[in-house]
N, CA and C atoms as an extended XYZ file, in Angstrom:
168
Properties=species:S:1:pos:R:3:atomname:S:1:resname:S:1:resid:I:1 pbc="F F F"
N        -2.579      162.065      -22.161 N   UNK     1
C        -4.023      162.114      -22.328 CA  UNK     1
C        -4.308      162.357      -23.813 C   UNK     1
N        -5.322      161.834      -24.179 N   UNK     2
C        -5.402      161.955      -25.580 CA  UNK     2
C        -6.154      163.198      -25.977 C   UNK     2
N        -6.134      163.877      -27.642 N   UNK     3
C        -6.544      164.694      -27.160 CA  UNK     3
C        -7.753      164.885      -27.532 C   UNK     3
N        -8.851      165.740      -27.393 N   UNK     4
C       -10.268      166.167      -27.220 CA  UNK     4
C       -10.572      165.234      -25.997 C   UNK     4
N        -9.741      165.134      -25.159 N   UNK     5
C       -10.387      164.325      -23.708 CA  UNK     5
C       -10.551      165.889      -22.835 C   UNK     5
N       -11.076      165.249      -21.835 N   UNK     6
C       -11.629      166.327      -20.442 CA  UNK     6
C       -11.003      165.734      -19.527 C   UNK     6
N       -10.158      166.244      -18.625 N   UNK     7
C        -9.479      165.534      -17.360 CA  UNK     7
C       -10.810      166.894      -16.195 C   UNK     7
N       -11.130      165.390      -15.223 N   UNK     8
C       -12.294      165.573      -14.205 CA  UNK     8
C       -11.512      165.871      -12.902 C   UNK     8
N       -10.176      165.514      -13.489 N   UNK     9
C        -9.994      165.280      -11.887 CA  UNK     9
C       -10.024      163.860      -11.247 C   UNK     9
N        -9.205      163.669       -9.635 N   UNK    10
C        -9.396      162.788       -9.189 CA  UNK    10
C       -11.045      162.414       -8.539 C   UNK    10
N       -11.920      161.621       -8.011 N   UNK    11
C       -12.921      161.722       -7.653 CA  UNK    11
C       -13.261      162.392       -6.345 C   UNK    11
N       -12.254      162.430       -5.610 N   UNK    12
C       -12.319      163.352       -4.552 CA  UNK    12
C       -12.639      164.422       -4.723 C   UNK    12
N       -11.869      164.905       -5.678 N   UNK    13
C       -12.348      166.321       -6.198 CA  UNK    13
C       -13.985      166.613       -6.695 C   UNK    13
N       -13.867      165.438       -7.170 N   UNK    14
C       -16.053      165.707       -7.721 CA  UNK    14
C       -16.350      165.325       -6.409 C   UNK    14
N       -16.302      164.788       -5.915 N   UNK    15
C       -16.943      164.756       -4.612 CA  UNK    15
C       -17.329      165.981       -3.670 C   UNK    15
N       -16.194      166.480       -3.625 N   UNK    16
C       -16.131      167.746       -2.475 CA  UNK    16
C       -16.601      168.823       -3.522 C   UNK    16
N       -16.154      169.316       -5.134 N   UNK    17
C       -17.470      169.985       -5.466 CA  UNK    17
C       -18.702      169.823       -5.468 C   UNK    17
N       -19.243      168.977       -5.579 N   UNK    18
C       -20.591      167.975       -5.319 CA  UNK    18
C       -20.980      168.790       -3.870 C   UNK    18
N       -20.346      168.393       -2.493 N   UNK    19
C       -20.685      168.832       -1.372 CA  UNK    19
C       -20.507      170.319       -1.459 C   UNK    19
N       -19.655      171.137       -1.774 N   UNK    20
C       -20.132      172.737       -1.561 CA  UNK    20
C       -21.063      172.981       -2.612 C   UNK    20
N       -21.047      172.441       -3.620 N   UNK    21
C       -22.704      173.232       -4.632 CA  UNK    21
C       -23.925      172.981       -3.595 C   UNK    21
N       -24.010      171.310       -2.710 N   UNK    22
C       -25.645      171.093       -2.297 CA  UNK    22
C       -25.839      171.754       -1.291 C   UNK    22
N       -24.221      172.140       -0.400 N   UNK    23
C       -24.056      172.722        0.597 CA  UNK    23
C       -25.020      174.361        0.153 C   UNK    23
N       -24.793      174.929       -0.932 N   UNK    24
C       -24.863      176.148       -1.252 CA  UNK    24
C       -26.251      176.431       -1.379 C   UNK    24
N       -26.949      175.350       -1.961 N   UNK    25
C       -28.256      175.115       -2.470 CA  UNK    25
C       -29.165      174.787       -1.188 C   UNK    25
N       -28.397      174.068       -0.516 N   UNK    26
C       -29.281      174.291        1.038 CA  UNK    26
C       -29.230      175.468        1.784 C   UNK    26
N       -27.980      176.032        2.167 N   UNK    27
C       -28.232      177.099        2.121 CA  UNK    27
C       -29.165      178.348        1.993 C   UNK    27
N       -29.453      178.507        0.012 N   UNK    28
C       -30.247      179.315       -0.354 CA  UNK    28
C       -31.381      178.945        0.112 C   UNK    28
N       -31.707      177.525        0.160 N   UNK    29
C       -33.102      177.371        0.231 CA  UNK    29
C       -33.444      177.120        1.681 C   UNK    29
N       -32.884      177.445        2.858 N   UNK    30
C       -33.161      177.769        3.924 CA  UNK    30
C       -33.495      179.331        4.440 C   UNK    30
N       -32.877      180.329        3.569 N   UNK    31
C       -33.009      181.949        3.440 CA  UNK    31
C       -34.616      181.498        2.253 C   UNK    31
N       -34.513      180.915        1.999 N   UNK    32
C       -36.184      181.577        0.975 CA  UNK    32
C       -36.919      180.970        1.853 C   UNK    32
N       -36.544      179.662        2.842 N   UNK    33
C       -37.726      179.307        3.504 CA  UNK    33
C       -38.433      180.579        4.645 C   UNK    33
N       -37.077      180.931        5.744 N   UNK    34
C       -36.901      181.731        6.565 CA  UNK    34
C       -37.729      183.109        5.404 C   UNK    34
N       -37.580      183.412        4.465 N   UNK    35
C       -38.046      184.388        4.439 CA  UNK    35
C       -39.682      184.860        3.995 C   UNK    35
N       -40.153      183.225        3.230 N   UNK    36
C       -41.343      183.002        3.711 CA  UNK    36
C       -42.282      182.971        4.654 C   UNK    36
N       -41.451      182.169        5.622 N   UNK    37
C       -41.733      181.979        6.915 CA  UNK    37
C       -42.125      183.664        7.716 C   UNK    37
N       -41.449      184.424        7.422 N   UNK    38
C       -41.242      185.809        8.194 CA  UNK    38
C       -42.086      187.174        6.960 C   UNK    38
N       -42.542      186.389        5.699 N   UNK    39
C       -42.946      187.354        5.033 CA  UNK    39
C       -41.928      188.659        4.882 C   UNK    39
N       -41.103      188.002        4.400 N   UNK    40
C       -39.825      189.447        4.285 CA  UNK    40
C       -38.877      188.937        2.871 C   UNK    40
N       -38.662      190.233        1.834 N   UNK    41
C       -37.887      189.986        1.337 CA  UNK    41
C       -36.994      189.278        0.492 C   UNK    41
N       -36.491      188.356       -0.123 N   UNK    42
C       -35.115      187.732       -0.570 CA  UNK    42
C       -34.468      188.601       -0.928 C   UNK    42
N       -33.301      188.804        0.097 N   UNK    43
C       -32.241      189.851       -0.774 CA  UNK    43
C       -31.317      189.132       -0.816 C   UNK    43
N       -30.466      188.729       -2.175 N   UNK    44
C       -29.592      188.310       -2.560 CA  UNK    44
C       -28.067      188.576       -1.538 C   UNK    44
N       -27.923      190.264       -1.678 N   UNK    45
C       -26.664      190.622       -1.775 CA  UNK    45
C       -26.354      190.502       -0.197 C   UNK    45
N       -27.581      190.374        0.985 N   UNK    46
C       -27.830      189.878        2.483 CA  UNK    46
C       -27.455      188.079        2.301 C   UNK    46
N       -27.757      187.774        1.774 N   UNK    47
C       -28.152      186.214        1.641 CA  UNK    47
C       -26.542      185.650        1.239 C   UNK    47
N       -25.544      185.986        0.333 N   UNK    48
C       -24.625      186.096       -0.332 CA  UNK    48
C       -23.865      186.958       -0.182 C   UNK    48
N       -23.036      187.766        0.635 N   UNK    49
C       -22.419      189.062        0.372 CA  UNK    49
C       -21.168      188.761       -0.477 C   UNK    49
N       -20.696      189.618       -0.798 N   UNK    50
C       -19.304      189.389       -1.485 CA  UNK    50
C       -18.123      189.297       -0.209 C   UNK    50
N       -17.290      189.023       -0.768 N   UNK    51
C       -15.608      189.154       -0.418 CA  UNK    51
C       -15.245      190.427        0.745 C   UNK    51
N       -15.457      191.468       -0.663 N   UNK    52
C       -15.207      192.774        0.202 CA  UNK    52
C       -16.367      193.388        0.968 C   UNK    52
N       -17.776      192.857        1.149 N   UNK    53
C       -18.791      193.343        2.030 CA  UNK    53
C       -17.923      192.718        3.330 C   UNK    53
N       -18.037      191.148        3.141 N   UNK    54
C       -17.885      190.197        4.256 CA  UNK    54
C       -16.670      190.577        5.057 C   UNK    54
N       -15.587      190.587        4.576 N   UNK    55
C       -14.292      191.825        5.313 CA  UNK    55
C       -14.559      193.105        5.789 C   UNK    55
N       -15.468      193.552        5.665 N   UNK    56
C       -15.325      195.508        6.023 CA  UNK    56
C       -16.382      194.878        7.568 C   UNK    56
C-alpha cells in the first residue's frame, strides 16, 4: 500500500458498520420518541447502559 493511503477495509466491513451506527440511531430515536410520547425524561445512562451496568 502506498504510503499516506487509508486502508477501509473490505466493503463488507463498511457495510455492517454502516448497519450498527443506523441500527444505533434508530434506536436512540425511538427512546426520544417513546419519551415524548410519555412526557418523561431522556436518560442517557437508561437508554445506553454500560458493560458493567448491563452484567450486574
Amino acid at each position: 500500500m502506498p504510503a499516506g493511503t487509508i486502508h477501509l477495509g473490505t466493503g463488507l466491513d463498511l457495510a455492517a458498520a454502516a448497519l450498527t451506527s443506523w441500527h444505533c440511531f434508530n434506536r436512540m430515536i425511538g427512546q426520544l420518541y417513546h419519551c415524548l410520547q410519555h412526557r418523561k425524561l431522556f436518560d442517557e445512562d437508561t437508554a445506553f447502559p454500560t458493560a458493567l451496568v448491563a452484567a450486574a
